[in-house]
N, C-alpha and C positions, 0 to 999 in steps of 0.2 A: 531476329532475322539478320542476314547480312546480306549486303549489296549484292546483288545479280550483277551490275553491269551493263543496265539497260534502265537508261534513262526512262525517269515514271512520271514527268512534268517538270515545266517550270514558270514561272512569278516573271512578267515582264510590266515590273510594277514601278521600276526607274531605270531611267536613260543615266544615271550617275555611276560612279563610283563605288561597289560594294566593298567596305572597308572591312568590317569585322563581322562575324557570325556566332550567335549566343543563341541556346536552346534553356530555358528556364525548367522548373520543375516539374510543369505541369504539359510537356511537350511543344510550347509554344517555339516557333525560332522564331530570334529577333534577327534585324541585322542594321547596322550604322551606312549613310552614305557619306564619301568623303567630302567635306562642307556641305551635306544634305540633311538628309532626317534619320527619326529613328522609327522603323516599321517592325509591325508584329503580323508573320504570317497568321490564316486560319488554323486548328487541326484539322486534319486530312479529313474529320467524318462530320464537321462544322459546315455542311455546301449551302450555307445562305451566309457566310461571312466573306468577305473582302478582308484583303488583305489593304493594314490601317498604319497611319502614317500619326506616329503619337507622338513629333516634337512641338514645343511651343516656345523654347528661347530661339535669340541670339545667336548665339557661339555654338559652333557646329560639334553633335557627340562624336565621340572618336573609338571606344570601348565600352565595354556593357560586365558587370559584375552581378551575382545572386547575391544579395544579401541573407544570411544565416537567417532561419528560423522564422521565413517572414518570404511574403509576397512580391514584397516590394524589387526595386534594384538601384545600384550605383552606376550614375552613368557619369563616365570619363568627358570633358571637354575641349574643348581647343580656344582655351582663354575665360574659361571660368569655372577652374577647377572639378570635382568631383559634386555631380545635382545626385541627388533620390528620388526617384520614381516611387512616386506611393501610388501602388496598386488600384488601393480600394475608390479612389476618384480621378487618376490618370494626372494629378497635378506633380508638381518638380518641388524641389527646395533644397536652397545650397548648402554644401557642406564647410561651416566655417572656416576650420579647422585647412581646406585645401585652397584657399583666397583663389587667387586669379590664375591658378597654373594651367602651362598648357599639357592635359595627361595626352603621353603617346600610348600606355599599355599599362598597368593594372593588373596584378594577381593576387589571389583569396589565398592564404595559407590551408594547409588542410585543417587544421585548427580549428579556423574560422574566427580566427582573434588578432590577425594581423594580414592587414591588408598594404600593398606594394605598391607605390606609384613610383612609373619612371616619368619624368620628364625632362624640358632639354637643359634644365639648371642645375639637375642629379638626380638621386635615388632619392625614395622619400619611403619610411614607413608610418604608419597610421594602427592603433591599437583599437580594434573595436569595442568601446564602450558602450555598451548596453543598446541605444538606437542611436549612438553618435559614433563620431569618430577625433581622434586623438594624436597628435603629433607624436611620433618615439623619437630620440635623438640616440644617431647609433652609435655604437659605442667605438668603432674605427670612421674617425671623421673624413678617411680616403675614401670611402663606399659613400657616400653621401653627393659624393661630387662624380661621381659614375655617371654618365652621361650616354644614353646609345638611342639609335633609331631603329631596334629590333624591338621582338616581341622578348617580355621576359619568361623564363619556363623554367622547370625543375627538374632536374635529372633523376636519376633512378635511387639515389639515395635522398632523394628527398628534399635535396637541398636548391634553392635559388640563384638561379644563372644569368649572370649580366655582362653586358662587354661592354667596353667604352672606344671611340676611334684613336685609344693611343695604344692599342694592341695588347692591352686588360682584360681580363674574364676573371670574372670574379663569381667563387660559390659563396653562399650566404643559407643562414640556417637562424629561426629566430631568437638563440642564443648564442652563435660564435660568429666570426667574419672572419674568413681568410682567405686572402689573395690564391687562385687556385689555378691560375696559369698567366704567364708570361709571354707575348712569344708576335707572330704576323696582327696585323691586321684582323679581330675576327667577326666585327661587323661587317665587312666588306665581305667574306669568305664563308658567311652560315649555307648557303647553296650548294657552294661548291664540296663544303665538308660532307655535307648531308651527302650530295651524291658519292663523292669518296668511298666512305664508312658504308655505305648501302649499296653499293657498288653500281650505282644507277648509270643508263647511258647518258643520260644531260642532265643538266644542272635544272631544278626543279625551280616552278615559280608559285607554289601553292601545293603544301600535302596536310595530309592528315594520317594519323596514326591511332587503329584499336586499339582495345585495351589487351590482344592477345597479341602487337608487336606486327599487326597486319600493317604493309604503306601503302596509300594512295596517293600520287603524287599528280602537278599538271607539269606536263613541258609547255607550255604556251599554245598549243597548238591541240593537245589530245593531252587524255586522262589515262592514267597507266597505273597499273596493280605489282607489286613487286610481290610474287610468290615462291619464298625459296631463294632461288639464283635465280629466276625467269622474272621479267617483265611480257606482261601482256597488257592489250590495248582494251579494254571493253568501251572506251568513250573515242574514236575514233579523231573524230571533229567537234570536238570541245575547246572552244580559242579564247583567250585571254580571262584564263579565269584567276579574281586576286584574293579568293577566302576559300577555306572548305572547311569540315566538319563533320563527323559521324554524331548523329545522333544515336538516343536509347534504344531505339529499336530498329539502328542496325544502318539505317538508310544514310548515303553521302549525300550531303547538302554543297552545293556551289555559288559562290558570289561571283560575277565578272563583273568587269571597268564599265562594262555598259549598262 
């Protein structure tokens, strides 16, 4: 399916913060609150479930990763490193290997054999070892010290995109490292690029993108479709929303601050 445009319900399940949105394998979304928890909607055809609030540390999650070949997931933290959700009993357990970091974002390579953490003291890679994880030390020690408070993502060749606030961007691939542009500020300007290049009318606070190059974006206020060269409205009065998401069958999922 793809999105109508017309809002089909929604979860008023916290007054918090909707940080990130993770949809697992088996159509479950999760989603992170910022210093909150970490909840897993119902499926849609589940009408005797409640939507469930499955943290039990400390230190507030902040990203949510599938783990390859398994149930389970890696969940990011804010001051203690990378826990495991094991599925099969809903308990956590830390992952040595990432001590006391605070993760801001976390990407899975397509691989599934190397996992990404950014956080505020650099880049950091991790080789997946069997049901562990693994320190790499990279081989240009200037990407290591890469520092950003964006999201990390991959461009269309495949390769790993990071900016640092001294006007760095850096592509990365899990055998080469080269500095891949120079130039403004481009933490500060991921927004404003975005609307740029996409020729949008305002700078976007929340989008998502299918896999056939479809954008849904929020201006803070309403939800907008870029089709072609047209922007149209189907969410009118949709305000402060800080996550979105397409899931597998099609449907746009939204996080707000509230």
């Amino acid at each position: 399916g793809r999105p109508t445009g017309k809002l089909l319900g929604s979860y008023p399940v916290s007054d918090k913060f909707v940080s990130r949105l993770f949809e697992d394998k088996h159509g479950h979304i999760w989603f992170t609150e910022w210093n909150g928890g970490l909840w897993r909607l119902p499926l849609p055809n589940d009408i005797v479930a409640y939507p469930v609030n499955l943290w039990t540390l400390e230190a507030a999650p902040s990203v949510i990763v599938g783990i390859p070949h398994s149930d389970d997931l890696w969940i990011g933290t804010i001051g203690k490193g990378i826990v495991r959700y094991h599925a099969d009993d809903g308990s956590f357990s830390l992952e040595p290997e990432t001590s006391n970091e605070v993760c801001i974002d976390m990407l899975l390579e397509a691989d599934g054999l190397h996992l990404w953490l950014n956080t505020p003291s650099g880049l950091q890679c991790y080789a997946v070892d069997g049901q562990s994880l693994k320190r790499v030390l990279l081989e240009d020690a200037s990407i290591e010290s890469v520092s950003s408070f964006h999201c990390l993502s991959r461009d269309h060749q495949g390769r790993l995109l990071v900016a640092n606030s001294n006007g760095a961007c850096f592509a990365i691939d899990p055998t080469h490292q080269r500095s891949w542009f120079s130039g403004q500020v481009f933490t500060k300007n991921v927004a404003d690029s975005v609307r740029t290049t996409r020729n949008l009318s305002t700078r976007p606070t929340a989008l998502a993108i299918s896999k056939t190059g479809e954008l849904w974006f929020s201006t803070g206020k309403d939800i907008r479709q870029m089709k072609e060269t047209e922007e149209i409205v189907p969410l009118p009065d949709t305000k402060d929303v800080s996550a979105m998401t397409l899931s597998i069958d099609g449907s746009l999922w939204l996080g707000t601050i509230f």
